[in-house]
C-alpha positions in Angstrom: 71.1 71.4 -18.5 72.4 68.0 -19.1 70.4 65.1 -21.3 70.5 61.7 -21.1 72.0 60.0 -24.3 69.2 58.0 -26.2 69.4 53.9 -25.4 70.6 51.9 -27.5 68.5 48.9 -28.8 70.8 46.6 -26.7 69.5 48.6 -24.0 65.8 48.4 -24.3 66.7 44.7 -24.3 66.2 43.7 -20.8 63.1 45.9 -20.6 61.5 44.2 -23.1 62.1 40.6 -22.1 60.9 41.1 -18.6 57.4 42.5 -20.2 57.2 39.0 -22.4 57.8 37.0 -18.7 55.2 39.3 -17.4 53.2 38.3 -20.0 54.4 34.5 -20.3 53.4 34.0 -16.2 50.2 36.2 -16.6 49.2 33.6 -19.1 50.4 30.4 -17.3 48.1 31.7 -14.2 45.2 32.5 -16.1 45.3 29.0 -17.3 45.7 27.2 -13.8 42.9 29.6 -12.4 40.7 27.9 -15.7 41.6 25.0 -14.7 41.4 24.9 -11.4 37.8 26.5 -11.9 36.7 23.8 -14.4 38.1 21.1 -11.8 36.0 22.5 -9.1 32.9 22.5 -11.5 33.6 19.0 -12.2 34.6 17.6 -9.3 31.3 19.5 -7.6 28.7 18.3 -10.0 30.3 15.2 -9.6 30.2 15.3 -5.7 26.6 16.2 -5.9 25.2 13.9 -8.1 27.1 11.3 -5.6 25.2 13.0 -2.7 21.4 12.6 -4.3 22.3 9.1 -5.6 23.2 7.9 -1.9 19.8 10.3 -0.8 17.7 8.5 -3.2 18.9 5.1 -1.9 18.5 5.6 1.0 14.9 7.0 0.5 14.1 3.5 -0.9 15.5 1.5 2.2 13.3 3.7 4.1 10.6 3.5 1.8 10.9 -0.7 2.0 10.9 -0.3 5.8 7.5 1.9 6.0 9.1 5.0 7.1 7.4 7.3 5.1 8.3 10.4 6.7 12.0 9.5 6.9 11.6 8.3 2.9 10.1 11.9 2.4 12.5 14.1 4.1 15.7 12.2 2.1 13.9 12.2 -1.3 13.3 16.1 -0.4 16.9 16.8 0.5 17.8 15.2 -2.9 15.2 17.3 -4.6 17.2 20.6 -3.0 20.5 19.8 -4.7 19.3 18.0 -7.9 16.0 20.5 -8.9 14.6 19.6 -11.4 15.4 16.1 -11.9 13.3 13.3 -13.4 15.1 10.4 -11.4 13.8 13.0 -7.7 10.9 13.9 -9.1 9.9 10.1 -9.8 11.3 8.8 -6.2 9.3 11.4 -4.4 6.2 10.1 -6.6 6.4 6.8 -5.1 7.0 7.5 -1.8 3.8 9.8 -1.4 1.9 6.6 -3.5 2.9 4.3 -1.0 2.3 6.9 2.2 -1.5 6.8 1.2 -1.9 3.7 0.6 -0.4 3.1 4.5 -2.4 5.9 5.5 -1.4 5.3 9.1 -1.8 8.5 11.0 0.8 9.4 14.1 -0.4 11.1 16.7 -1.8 14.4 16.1 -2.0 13.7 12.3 -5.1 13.4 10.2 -6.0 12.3 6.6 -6.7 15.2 5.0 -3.3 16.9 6.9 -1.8 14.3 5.2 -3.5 13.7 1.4 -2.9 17.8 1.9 1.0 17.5 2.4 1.3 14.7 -0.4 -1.0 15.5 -3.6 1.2 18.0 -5.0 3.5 15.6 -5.8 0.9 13.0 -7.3 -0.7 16.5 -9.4 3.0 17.4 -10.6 3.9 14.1 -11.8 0.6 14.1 -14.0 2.1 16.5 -16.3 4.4 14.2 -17.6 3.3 10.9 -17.1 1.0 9.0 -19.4 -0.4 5.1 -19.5 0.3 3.1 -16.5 1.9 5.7 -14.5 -0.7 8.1 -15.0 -3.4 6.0 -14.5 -1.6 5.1 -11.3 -1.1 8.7 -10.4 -5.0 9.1 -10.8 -5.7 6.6 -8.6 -3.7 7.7 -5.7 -5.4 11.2 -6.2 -8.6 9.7 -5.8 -7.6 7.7 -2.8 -6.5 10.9 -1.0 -9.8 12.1 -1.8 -11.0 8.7 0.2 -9.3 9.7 3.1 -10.2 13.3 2.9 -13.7 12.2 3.1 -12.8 10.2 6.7 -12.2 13.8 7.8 -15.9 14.9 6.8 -14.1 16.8 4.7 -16.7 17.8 1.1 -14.3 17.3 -2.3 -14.5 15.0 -5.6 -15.9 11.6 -5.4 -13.0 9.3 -5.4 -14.9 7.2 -8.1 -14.5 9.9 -10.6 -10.6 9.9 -10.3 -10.4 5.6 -10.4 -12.7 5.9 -13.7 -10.5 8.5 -15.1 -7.7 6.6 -14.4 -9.2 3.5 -15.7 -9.8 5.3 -18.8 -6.3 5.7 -19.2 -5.0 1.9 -18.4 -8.4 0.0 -18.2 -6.1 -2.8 -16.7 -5.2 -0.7 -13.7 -4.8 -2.5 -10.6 -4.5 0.8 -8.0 -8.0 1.8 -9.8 -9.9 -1.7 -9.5 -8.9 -2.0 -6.1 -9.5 1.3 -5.1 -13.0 1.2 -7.3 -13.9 -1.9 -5.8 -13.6 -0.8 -2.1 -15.3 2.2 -2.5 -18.2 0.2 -3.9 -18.6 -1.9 -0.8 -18.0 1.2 1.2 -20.7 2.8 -0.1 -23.1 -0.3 0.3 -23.0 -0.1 -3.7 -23.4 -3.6 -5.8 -21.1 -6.0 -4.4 -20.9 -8.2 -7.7 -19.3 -5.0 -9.4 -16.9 -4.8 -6.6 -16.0 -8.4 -7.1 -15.4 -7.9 -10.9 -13.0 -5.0 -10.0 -11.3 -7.2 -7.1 -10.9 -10.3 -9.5 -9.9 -8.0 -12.4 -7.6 -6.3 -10.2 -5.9 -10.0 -9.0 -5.8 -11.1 -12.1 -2.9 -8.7 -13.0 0.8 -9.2 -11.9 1.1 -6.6 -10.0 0.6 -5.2 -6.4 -1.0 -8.7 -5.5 -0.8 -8.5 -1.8 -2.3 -4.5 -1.9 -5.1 -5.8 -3.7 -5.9 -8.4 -1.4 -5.4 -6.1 1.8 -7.4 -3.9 0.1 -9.9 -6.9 -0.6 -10.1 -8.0 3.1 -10.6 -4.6 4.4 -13.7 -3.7 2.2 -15.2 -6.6 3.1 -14.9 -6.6 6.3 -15.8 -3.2 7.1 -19.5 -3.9 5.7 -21.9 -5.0 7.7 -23.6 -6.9 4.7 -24.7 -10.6 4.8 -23.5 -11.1 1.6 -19.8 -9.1 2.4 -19.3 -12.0 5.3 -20.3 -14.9 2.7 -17.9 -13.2 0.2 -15.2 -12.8 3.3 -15.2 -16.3 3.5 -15.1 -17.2 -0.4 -12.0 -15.1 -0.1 -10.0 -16.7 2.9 -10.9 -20.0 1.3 -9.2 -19.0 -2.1 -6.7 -17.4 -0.3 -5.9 -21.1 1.4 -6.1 -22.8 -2.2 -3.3 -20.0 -3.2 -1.1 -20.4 -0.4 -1.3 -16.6 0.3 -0.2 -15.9 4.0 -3.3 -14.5 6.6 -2.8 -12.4 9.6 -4.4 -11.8 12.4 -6.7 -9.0 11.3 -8.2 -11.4 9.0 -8.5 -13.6 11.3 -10.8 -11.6 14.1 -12.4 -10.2 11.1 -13.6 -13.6 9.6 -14.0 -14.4 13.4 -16.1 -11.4 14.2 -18.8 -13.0 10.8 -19.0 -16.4 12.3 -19.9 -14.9 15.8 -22.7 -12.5 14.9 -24.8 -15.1 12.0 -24.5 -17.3 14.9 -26.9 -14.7 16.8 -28.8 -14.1 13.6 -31.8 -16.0 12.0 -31.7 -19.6 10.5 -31.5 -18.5 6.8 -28.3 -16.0 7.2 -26.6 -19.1 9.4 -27.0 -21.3 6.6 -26.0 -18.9 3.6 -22.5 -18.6 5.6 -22.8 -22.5 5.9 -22.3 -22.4 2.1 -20.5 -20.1 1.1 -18.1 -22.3 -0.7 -18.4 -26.3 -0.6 -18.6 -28.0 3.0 -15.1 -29.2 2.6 -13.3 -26.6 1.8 -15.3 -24.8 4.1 -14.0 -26.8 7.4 -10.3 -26.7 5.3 -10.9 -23.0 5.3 -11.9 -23.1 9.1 -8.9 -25.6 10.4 -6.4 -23.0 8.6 -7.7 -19.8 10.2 -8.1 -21.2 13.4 -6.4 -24.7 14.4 -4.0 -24.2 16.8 -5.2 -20.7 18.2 -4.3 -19.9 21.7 -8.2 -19.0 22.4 -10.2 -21.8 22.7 -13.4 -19.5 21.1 -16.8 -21.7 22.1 -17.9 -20.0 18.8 -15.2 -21.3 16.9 -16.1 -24.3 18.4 -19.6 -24.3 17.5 -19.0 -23.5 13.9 -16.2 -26.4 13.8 -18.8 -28.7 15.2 -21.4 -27.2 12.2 -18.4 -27.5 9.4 -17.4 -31.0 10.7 -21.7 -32.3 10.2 -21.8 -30.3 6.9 -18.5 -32.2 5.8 -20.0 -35.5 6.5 -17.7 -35.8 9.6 -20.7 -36.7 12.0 -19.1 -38.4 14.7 -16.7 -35.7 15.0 -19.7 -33.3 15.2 -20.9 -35.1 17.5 -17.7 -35.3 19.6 -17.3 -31.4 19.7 -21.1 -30.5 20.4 -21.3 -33.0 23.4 -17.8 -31.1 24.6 -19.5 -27.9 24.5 -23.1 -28.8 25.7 -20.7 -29.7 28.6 -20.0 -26.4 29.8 -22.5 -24.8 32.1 -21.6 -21.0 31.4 -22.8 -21.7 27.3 -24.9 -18.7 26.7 -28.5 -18.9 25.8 -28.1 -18.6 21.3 -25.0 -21.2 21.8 -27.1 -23.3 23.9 -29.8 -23.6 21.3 -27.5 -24.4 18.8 -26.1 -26.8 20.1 -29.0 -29.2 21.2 -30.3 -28.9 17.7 -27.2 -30.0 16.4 -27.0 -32.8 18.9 -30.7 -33.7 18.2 -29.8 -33.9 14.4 -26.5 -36.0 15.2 -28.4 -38.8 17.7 -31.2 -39.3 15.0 -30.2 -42.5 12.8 -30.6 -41.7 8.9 
């Protein structure tokens, strides 16, 4: 039986520099494959933060533009990528703030579908928040509960949630406002609702909410005093230079038309509301240049212009609309007592 001779050290050589390549390129490609997997980590989180930033901008254009829902579904998708994020969590806050307070409803929608979908978020963001934010938060809680309540649906007085929230920022503009038109809503004490309002102006902050918020408290009541109050408003409104639209305008419209058809006393409060001059001021701004040539405005023009001290221009504008034969019966009556006071010499 024959035996190999042992190797010689100069021939385990080769041997044992291939193993030290083996181990050299095992090395080397262990290092790429870190690398390469720290790269993709990077280069991923950085790609993703990219993606919520340009989600979360784009939730705010769509936010500025009213479209809630399209706001909502981008600050979602950015929620899904970044979790847990402060930034998200913030944005999606906002959005479902500003959704109540449009409240529009699409078809098939209702209010309490929709404070149902969106108070989560408001009820999340209270664990973190404090001062004005909270207090902000609250608000908005109790305004869901407002528009729950349109549904007939039982839950917490929304006054409970505006005083807790004014409890935490006794300044807070959401809570006046809010406070103040669920006073007049409820047929409570106007004058507190008018110290909320005015409190609630006063601040620099959410003005033209405020005032919408203002407008449509008072002109949803039914209240004498809601329709002399209206008309304090649009004439400090005018003063401001704050814009009016048209659903102030029918509303302000719809007060003059029905004291006409009411008793002498109510007719005159809304005659005074605020001083005869800025009164027909108030009136010319509203109305001048409408399309609709109203016989009520004209009537009330014709009553503005005598209270003014603009008699012959009373005069003018009553004798134009004693003129027309279809003047119905209230209008009628009006008007030849105004006429009768105009002819008389003083």
């Amino acid at each position: 039986m024959s035996q190999h001779p042992p190797r010689t050290p100069a021939q385990r050589q080769p041997l044992s520099t291939i193993l030290k390549w083996v181990g050299g390129i095992t090395a080397v490609l262990s290092l790429v494959f870190a690398v390469t997997q720290l790269w993709d980590r990077v280069f991923g989180f950085t790609s993703q933060r990219k993606q919520v930033a340009e989600l979360l901008a784009t939730g705010r254009l769509q936010q500025d533009a009213r479209d809630f829902a399209a706001a909502w579904t981008s600050d979602s998708q950015a929620s899904l990528l970044a979790g847990d994020d402060a930034a998200v969590r913030r944005a999606q806050e906002d959005v479902a703030m500003a959704w109540l307070e449009e409240s529009h409803l699409r078809e098939g929608e209702t209010f309490t579908g929709l404070a149902n979908r969106l108070t989560p978020t408001l009820q999340r963001g209270l664990l973190d928040a404090s001062g004005t934010r909270k207090a902000d938060l609250l608000a908005h809680l109790g305004w869901a509960e407002f528009l729950r309540s349109r549904d007939g649906v039982a839950g917490r007085e929304p006054d409970t949630l505006y005083r807790r929230a004014l409890a935490v920022d006794s300044q807070n503009v959401y809570a006046h406002a809010m406070l103040g038109h669920w006073l007049v809503w409820r047929r409570g004490r106007l004058g507190e609702a008018q110290t909320h309002f005015a409190t609630a102006l006063a601040q620099d902050r959410a003005h033209v909410y405020v005032r919408g918020m203002q407008l449509a408290a008072l002109a949803n009541s039914r209240e004498d005093a809601a329709g002399d109050e209206l008309i304090r408003v649009a004439n400090q409104m005018r003063v401001r230079g704050e814009p009016v639209d048209d659903r102030t305008r029918k509303a302000i419209s719809n007060v003059y038309h029905f004291r006409t058809s009411g008793n002498a006393a109510s007719l005159q409060r809304l005659l005074t509301a605020v001083p005869a001059a800025d009164h027909l001021a108030t009136f010319r701004w509203l109305y001048d240049g409408e399309d609709s040539d109203s016989l009520y405005h004209r009537y009330w023009l014709g009553l503005l212009q005598e209270a003014a001290g603009e008699r012959s221009d009373a005069l003018q504008t009553m004798r134009s609309l004693d003129q027309i034969p279809s003047l119905s019966y209230v209008l009628r009556a009006g008007v030849s007592a105004a006429l009768k006071r105009l002819s008389s010499t003083r």
